[in-house]
C-alpha positions in Angstrom: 101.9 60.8 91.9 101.5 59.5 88.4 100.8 61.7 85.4 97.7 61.2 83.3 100.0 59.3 80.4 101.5 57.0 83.3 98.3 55.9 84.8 96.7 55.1 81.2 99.1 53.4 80.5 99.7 51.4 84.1 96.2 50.5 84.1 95.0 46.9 83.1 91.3 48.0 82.2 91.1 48.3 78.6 88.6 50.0 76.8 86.8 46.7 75.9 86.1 45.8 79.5 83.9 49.2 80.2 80.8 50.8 78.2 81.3 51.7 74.3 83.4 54.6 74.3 83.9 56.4 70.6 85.8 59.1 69.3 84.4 61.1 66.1 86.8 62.1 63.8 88.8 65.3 64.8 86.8 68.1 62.9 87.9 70.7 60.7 89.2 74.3 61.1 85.8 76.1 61.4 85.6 78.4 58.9 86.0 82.1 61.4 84.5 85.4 60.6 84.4 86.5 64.3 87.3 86.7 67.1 86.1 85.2 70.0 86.5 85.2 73.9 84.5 82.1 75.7 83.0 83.7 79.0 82.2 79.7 80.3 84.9 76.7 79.9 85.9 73.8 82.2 88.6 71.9 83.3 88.7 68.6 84.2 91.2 68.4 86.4 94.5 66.2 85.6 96.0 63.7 88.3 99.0 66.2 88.9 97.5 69.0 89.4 98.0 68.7 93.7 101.5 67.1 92.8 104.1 68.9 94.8 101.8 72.2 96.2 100.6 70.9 99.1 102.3 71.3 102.6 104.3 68.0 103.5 102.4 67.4 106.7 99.3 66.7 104.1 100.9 64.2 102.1 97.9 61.6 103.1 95.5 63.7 102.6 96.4 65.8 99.4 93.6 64.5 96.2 94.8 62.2 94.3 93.8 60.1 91.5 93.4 56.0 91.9 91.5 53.2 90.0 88.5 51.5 91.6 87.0 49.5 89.3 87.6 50.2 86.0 87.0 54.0 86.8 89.3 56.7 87.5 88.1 58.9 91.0 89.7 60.9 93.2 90.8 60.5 97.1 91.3 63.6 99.0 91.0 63.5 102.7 89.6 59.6 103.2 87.0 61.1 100.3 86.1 59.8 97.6 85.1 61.6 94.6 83.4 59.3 91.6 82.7 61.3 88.1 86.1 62.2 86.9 84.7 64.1 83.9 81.7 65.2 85.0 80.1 66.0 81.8 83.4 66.2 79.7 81.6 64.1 76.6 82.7 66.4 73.1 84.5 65.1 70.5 81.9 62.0 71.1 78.9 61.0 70.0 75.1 62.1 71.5 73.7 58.5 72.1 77.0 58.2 74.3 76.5 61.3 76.3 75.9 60.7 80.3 77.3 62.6 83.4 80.4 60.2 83.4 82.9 59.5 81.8 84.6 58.2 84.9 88.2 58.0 83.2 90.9 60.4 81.4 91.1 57.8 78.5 87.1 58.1 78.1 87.8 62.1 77.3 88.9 64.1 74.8 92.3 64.9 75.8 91.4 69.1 75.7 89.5 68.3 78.5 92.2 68.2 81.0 95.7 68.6 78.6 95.9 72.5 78.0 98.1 72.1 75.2 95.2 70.1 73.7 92.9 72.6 75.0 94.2 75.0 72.7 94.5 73.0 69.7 90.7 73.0 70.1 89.9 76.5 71.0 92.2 77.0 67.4 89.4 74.3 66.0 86.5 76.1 67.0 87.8 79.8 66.6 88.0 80.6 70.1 90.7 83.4 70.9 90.5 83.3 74.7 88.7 81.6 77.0 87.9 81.7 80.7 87.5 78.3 82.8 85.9 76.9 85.6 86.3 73.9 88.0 85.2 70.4 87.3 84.1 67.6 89.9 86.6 67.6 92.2 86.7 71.2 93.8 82.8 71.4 92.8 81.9 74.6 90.4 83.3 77.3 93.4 85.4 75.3 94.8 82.9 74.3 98.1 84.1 70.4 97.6 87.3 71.3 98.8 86.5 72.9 101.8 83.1 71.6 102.7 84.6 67.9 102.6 87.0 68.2 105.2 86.7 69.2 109.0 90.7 70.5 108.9 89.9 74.4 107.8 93.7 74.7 107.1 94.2 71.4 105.2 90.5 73.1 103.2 93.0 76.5 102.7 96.2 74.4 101.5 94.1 72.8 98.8 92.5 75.4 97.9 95.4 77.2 97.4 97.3 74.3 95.5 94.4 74.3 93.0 94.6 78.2 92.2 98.8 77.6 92.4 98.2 75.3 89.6 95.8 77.1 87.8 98.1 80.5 87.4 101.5 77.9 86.7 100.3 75.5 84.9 97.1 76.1 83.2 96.0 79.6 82.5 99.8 80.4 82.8 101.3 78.4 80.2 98.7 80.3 77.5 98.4 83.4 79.4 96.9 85.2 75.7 94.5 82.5 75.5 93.7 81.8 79.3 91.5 84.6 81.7 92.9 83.4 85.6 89.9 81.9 87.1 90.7 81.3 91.2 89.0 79.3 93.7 87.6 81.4 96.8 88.0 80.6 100.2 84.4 80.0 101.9 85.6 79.3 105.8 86.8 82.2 106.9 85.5 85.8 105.1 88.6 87.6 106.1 91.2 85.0 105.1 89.0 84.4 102.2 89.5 88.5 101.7 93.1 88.3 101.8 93.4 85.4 98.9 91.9 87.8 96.8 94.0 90.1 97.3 97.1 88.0 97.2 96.1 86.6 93.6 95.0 89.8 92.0 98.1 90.8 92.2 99.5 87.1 90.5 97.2 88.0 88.0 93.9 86.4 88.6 91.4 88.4 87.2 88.3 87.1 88.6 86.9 84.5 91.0 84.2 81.7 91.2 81.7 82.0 93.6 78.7 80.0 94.4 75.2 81.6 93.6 73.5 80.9 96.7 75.9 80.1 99.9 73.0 79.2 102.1 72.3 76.4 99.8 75.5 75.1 101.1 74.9 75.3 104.8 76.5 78.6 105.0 75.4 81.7 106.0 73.3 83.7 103.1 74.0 87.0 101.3 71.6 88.6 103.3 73.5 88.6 106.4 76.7 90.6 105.6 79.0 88.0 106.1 80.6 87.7 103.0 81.6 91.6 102.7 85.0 91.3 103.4 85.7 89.1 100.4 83.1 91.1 98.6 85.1 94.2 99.3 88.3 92.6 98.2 86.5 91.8 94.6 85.4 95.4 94.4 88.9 96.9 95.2 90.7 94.5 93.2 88.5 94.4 90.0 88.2 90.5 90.6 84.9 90.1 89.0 82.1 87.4 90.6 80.9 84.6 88.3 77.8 82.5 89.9 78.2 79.3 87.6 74.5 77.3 87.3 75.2 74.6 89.9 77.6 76.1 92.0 75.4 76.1 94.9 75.3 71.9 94.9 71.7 71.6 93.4 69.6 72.1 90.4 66.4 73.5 89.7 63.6 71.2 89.0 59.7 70.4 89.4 58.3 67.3 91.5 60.9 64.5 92.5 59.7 62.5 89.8 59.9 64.8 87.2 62.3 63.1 84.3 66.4 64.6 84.5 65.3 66.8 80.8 63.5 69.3 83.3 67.3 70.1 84.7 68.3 71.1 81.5 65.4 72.8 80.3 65.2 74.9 83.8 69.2 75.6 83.3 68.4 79.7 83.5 65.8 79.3 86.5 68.7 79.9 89.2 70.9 82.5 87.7 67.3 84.3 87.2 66.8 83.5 91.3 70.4 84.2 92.3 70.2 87.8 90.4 67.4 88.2 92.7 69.1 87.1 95.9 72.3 89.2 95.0 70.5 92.4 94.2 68.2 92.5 97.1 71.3 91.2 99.2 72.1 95.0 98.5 75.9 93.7 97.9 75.7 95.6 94.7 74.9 98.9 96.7 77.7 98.5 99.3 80.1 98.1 96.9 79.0 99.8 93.8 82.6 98.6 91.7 81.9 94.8 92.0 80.9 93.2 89.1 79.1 90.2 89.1 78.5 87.5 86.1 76.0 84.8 85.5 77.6 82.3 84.1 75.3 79.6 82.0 72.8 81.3 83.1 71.4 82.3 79.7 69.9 85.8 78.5 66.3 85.8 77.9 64.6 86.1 81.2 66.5 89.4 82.0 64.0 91.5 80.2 61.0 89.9 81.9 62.9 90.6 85.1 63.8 94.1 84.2 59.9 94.9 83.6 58.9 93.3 87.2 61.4 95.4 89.3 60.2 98.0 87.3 56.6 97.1 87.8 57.1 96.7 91.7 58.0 100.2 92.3 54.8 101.3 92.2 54.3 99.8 95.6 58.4 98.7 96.8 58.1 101.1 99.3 55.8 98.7 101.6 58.3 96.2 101.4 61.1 99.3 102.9 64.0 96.8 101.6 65.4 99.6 98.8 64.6 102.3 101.2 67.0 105.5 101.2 68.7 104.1 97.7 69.4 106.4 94.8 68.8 103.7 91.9 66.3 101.5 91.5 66.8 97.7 91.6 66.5 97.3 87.8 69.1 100.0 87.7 71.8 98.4 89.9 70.6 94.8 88.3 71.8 96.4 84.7 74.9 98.3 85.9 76.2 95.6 88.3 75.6 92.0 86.6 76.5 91.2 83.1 74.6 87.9 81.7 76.3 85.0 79.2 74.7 83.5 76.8 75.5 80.1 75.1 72.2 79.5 72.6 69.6 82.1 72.9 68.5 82.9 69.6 65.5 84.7 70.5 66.5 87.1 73.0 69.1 89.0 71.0 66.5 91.2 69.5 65.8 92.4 73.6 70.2 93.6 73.6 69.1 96.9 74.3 66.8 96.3 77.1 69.5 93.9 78.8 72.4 95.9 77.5 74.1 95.2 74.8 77.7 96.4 77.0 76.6 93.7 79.8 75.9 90.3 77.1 79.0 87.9 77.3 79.0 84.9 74.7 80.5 80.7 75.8 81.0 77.8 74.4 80.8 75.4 77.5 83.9 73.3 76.5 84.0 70.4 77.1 80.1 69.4 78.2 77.0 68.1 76.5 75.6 72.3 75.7 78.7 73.2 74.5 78.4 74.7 70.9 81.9 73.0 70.1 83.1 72.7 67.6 80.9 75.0 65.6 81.1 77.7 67.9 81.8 79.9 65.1 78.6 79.1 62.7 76.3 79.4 65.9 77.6 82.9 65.9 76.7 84.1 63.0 73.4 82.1 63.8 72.2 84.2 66.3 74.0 87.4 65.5 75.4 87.6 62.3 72.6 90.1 61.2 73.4 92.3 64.1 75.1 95.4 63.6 78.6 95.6 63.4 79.6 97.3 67.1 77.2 95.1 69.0 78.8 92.1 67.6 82.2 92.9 68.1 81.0 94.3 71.5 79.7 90.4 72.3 81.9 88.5 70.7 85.2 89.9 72.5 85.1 93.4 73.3 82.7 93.2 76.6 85.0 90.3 77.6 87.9 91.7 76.8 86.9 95.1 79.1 85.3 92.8 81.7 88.2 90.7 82.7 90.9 92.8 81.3 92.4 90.9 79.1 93.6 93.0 76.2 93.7 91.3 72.6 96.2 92.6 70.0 95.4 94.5 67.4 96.4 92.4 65.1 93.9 89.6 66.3 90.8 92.2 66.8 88.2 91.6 64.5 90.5 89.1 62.7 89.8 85.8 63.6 92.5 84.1 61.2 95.4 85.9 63.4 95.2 83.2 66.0 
């Protein structure tokens, strides 16, 4: 299989034969005054990343990157998979934006080379950073397993991905990279024992989609995901629901314009805290930890005042009979909420938590703050007090995901 730097330069298409495609100047250092852990990253997968961890009997089958016409997709199983990218657009300009580009060369290169990846976390001030999926395994990883109809050829990629993932990505930085794993949807209890398997190669938490049902699998309400639930709680392997990860976005009518995605970007992390807490998974299994990634902070305090509200009169419903805490209770000790730009809502820390905020910067799509991660900062938060913006910045990370930072980079953002 080629490398990314093998099939650039194989291809015939040039860059005059597609759409404009410009690179801004590489920016600056950003001035830092705050160390810095990214909650919400991405990968774009490179066309190596299968290369020699799948089984040889899948040799057909394993995903793999071709050219078809002028665009760079993926094949896995007969599939195939357009939107290499999906979204990967910094380092170019707005009026070029789109949910493409299709091909490595259209990207900047931190987008899928994690040498470069650093290079621009070091740009921005970002000390650590935790990543999800791109296109190709879909934001939990359902595209992999949901694609195919051979469950064990779904389990071999799946593990290939996270193989790659603990070697090659967040292993060749492991100070600068939180181990993000793929689940296993088909089967609870094998999905269970992957959990286990890579808390103990270091994967610190997994990505999991926010509303399984919306998948055409069974919901949270049924009980069927407790073994892997379990596994999280015993393991520590905290839960991130990524917006999107259940294959849809919220919106209004069918015409509505594609701006109403965007603006509605909180709406489902708001509905899948709601589906999660009254899936009473947080009850079973008090440990787990669950995060709402991109999903934004300001609607937790309106939340927080209805669950509250609704216990005048929650007994009717007989859902939250015979437990100790209330729902808003288990909402704030359970989930822990990430913000990217929510100026306003910081003011509301204490009603949220300020222990249970996380910060991003989205590298590498369109609402990333990149690269002026750092000035956004002080933005929203510079005027806060000292402990909650330490607590924000890093430290809630840092606790969260266990990933210790050195003292020497703690509240010295020049030491990295």
């Amino acid at each position: 299989m080629a490398s990314i730097d093998e099939l650039l330069r194989n291809t015939a298409f040039t860059t005059a034969d597609r759409n404009k495609v410009t690179f801004l100047p590489d920016p600056p250092r950003q001035e830092r005054k705050y160390t810095f852990i990214s909650v919400d990253d991405h990968i774009v997968e490179p066309p190596d990343a299968f290369e020699g961890r799948m089984p040889a009997k899948y040799a057909e089958q394993t995903p793999r990157v071709v050219e078809r016409d002028g665009s760079h997709v993926w094949m896995y199983d007969g599939n195939e998979f357009p939107n290499v990218g999906f979204n990967a657009v910094v380092g170019r300009p707005v009026d070029e934006y789109s949910m493409e580009p299709s091909r490595f060369d259209d990207m900047r290169r931190g987008s899928w080379d994690i040498h470069e990846r650093i290079k621009d976390m070091d740009l921005s001030g970002v000390y650590a950073s935790l990543c999800f999926p791109s296109f190709l395994p879909g934001f939990a990883g359902q595209r992999l397993q949901l694609s195919t109809k051979d469950a064990e050829l779904a389990l071999a990629a799946t593990r290939a991905w996270n193989d790659w993932n603990i070697e090659a990505w967040s292993g060749a930085y492991p100070d600068r990279m939180i181990p993000c794993q793929l689940p296993y949807f088909l089967d609870p209890e094998v999905g269970a024992q992957e959990i286990y398997r890579n808390a103990e190669r270091g994967f610190k938490a997994v990505t999991f989609t926010e509303a399984p049902h919306m998948l055409g699998m069974p919901s949270l309400h049924t009980g069927h995901w407790d073994p892997i639930m379990r596994a999280c709680a015993e393991t520590g392997t905290v839960v991130n629901l990524h917006i999107g990860s259940s294959g849809t976005s919220p919106s209004t009518a069918e015409d509505a314009p594609p701006d109403v995605v965007g603006v509605l970007f909180f709406g489902y992390s708001m509905f899948s805290a709601v589906d999660w807490l009254y899936s009473r998974i947080p009850v079973r299994f008090p440990d787990i930890k669950i995060v709402l990634s991109e999903g934004g902070i300001g609607w937790v305090p309106g939340l927080v005042d209805r669950l509250n509200h609704m216990l005048s009169y929650h007994e009717m419903y007989g859902t939250w009979k015979g437990i100790e805490l209330t729902p808003a209770e288990v909402l704030l000790r359970n989930f822990y909420f990430c913000a990217v730009e929510d100026p306003s809502s910081f003011a509301l820390r204490d009603v949220i938590g300020v222990d249970h905020i996380l910060l991003e910067q989205d590298y590498p799509h369109c609402d990333s703050t990149w690269p002026h991660t750092q000035r956004v900062i002080e933005e929203e938060i510079g005027g806060l007090p000292a402990a909650d913006i330490r607590k924000m910045t890093w430290e809630n990370a840092a606790n969260l995901y266990r990933h210790p930072v050195p003292a020497a980079v703690q509240d010295n953002p020049d030491a990295y």
